[in-house]
N, C-alpha and C positions, 0 to 999 in steps of 0.2 A: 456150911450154912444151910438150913432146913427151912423147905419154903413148902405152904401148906396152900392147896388151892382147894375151894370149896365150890363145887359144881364141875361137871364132868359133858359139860358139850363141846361146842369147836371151840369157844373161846377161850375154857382154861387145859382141853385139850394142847391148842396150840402152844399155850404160856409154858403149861409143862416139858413140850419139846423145846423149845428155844431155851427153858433153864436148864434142863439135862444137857443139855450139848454143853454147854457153860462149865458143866461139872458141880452144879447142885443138886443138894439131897431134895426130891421130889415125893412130896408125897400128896394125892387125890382124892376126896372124900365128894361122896356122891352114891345116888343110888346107880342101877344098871343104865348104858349111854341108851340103851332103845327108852326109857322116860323122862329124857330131855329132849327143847323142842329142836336144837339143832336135827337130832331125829327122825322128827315130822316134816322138817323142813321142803315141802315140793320144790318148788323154784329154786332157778339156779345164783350164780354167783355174779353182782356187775363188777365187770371189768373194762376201761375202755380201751382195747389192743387193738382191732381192727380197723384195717384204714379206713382213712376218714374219720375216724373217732380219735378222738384226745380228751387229756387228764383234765383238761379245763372244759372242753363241752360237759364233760361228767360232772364236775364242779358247779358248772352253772347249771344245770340238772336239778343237781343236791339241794341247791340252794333255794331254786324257787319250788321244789315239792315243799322244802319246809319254810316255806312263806317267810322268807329272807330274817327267820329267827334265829340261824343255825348259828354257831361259834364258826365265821370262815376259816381261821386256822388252824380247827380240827379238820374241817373238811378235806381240806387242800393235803392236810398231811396223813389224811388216811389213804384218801383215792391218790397221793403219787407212789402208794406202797403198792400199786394197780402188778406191777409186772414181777414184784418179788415175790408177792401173792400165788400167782399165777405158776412160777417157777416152782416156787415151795410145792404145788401142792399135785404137781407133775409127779416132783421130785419121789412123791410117796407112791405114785402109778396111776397117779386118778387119769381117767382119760374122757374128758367131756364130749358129748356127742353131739351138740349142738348147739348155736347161739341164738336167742329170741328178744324181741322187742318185747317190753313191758310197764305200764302204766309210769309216766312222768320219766321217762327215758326218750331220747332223742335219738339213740342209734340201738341196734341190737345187739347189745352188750353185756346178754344175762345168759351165763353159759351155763349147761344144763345136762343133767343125767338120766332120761325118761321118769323126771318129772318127779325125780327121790333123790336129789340132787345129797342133799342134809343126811342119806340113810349113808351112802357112797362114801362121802366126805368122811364123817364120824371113824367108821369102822378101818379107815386106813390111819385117822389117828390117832383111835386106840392101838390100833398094830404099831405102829411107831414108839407110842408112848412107854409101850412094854417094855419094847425091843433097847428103848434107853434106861432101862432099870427103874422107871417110875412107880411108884408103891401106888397103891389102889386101894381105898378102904371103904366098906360099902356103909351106905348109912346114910341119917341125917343129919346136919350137923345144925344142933340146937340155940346158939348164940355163940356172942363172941366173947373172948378174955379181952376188956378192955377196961383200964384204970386210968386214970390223971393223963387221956385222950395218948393214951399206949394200946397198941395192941398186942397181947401177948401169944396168942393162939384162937381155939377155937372150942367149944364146951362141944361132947358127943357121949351118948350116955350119961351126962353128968358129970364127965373126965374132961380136964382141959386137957385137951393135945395143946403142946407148948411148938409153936414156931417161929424162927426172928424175922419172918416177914410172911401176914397170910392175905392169898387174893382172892376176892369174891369173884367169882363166876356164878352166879347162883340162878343166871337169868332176871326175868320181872318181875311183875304183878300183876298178869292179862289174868291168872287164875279165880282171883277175886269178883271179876265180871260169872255173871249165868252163863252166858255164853262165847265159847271159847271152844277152837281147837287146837291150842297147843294145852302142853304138860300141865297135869293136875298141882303140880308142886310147886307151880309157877305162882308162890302169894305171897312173895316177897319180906318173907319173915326176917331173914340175915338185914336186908338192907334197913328195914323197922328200926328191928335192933340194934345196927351200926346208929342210923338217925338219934334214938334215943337215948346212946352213948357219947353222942356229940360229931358225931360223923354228918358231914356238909350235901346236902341234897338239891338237885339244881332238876325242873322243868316236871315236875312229878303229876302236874296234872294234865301232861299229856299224855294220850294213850291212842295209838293205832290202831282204827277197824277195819278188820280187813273187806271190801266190798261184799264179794260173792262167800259168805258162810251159805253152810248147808245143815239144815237140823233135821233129821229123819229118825227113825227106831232104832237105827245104832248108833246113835250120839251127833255131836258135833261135829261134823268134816269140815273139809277146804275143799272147795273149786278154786285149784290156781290160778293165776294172774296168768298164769302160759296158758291157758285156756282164751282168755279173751286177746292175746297177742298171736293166736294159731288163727282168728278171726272170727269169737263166736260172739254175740250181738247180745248188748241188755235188751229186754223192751216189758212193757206192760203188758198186763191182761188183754188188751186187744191187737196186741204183736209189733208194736207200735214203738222205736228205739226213739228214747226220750235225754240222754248222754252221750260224749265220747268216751269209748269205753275205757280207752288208754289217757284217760287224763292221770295226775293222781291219788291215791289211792281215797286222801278224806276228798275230797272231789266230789267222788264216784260214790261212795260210801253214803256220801250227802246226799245227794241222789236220788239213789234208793231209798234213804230215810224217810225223803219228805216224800217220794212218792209210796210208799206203803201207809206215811200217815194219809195220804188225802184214800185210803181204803184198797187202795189195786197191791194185786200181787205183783213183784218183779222175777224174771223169768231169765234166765241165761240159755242161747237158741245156740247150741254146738253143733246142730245140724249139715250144716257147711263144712266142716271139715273133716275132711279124709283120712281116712285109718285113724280115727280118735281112741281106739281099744288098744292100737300099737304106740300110739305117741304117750297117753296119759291111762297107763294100764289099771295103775293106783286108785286112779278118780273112777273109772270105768267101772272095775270090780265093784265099788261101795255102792253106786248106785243102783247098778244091776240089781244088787240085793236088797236097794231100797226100791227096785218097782221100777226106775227110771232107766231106760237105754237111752241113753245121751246121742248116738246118732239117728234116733229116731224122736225124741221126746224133750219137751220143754225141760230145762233143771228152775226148780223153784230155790232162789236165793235168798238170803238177807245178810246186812252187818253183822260181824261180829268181833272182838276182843280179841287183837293178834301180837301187837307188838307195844311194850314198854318205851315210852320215849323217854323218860326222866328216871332218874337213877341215883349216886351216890353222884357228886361232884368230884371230876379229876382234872389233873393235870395230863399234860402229857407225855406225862410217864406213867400214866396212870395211879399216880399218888394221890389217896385221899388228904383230910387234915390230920385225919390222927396216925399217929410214925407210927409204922408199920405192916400200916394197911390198904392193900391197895385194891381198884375194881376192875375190871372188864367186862366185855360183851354188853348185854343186855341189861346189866347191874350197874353199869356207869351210865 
């Protein structure tokens, strides 16, 4: 059986090792893993494994960041997959170096790899994925073969590659906002096109800002969220902390919106913590070259365009409505 997955970060990463081990023919269409935003990905991974923490505080976590809209039976059956997760991904050598509290978490549950958590993750399972015989074809994959709500494969070059079951990983649509630092590629063209094939669409008009963007001379960054859980402080033009910084993320986001609309800049004060060049190398470096020492210097912030809430509609199985095609990640 030949199963095509289109999009090459953790989430059809992962699918492809769980089908190769099954003994399916794999094959991955995508461009190179460093331009997907698993990639970029700074912050780490929530897991609730630490005493005192349980699947149900994380549950009711989930639930009220997303203002009690959420499906609770996905919820439930995603965060009790907490400790196969965590095994799997042992399994492949990752070794986390540390756990952090982070905006609308109740414990410190976000375990973390100096702050490239996503570069870490990827590149062991691309290693993995090889090592099970998975085919890898670089490229974009242009639409989908779908007929009389079938899907047949996936058009690339104008060629339908033919497969009897293909899964979208393709990521979002944060790409479409101005402002954004994840992947350029991220415009949600496959999921359009599944929608306008008759593919079922659920919550699309939500979209995640992430608080603290940074927009300087070399593009868009991220100030991670492990930034303000290491202890660094919003405040306004007059130094003045006007939020909790760890609420979550539209909270915060909101926040700062309205306080830039009433004119003040908002400010992220990292000053406070110790060895910031050794904790958040990534963030350091960029700055540096934008002018800003972070242990010395205000970081000027704003919202920006980070995470896809709405997606194709699945089950869970991740079955869409049209037979044989199904979503993941960021694309469901």
């Amino acid at each position: 059986m030949k199963i095509g997955i289109i999009g090459n970060g953790i989430a059809g990463l992962t699918a492809a090792i769980g089908l190769a081990k099954k003994g399916f023919e794999v094959t991955i269409i995508g461009e190179g893993i460093d331009k997907t935003n698993s990639y970029l990905a700074q912050a780490g991974i929530a897991l609730p494994l630490l005493e005192g923490d349980s699947i149900r505080a994380h549950v009711l976590d989930t639930i009220k960041a997303g203002r009690y809209l959420n499906d609770e039976e996905v919820v439930w059956a995603v965060i009790s997959k907490s400790s196969e997760v965590y095994d799997f991904l042992l399994s492949l050598g990752l070794n986390f170096e540390e756990n952090e509290i982070e905006g609308g978490h109740s414990f410190p549950r976000v375990f973390t790899i100096k702050n490239e958590t996503g570069k870490h993750v990827i590149r062991l399972l691309h290693i993995r994925a090889k090592e099970l015989g998975v085919h890898f074809i670089k490229g974009l994959a242009e639409s989908l073969g779908i007929e009389s709500k079938k899907c047949y494969g996936v058009f690339l070059d104008g060629e339908l590659l033919k497969f009897d079951a293909t899964i979208l990983a393709t990521g979002g649509y944060t790409a479409l906002f101005k402002y954004t630092a994840g992947s350029p590629l991220n415009l949600g063209i496959l999921i359009g096109d599944a929608i306008m094939k008759g593919a079922l669409a659920s919550d699309l008009e939500f979209v995640q800002f992430h608080p603290t963007g940074f927009i300087g001379k070399g593009g868009v960054k991220l100030v991670s969220e492990a930034v303000r859980g290491a202890g660094a402080k919003l405040v306004n033009e007059d130094g003045e902390r006007f939020v909790n910084e760890l609420e979550p993320r539209d909270v915060v986001a909101r926040a700062i919106y309205r306080k830039m609309q009433s004119g003040s800049g908002v400010y992220l004060d990292a000053t406070g913590i110790e060895n910031f060049k050794e904790k958040f190398p990534q963030i350091y470096s960029f700055l540096v070259k934008e002018g800003i020492n972070p242990e010395r210097d205000l970081i000027p912030v704003t919202p920006i365009a980070h995470y896809s809430i709405g997606g194709l509609k699945v089950d869970l199985h991740y079955r869409t409505n049209i037979k044989n095609l199904y979503a993941i990640g960021e694309a469901a």
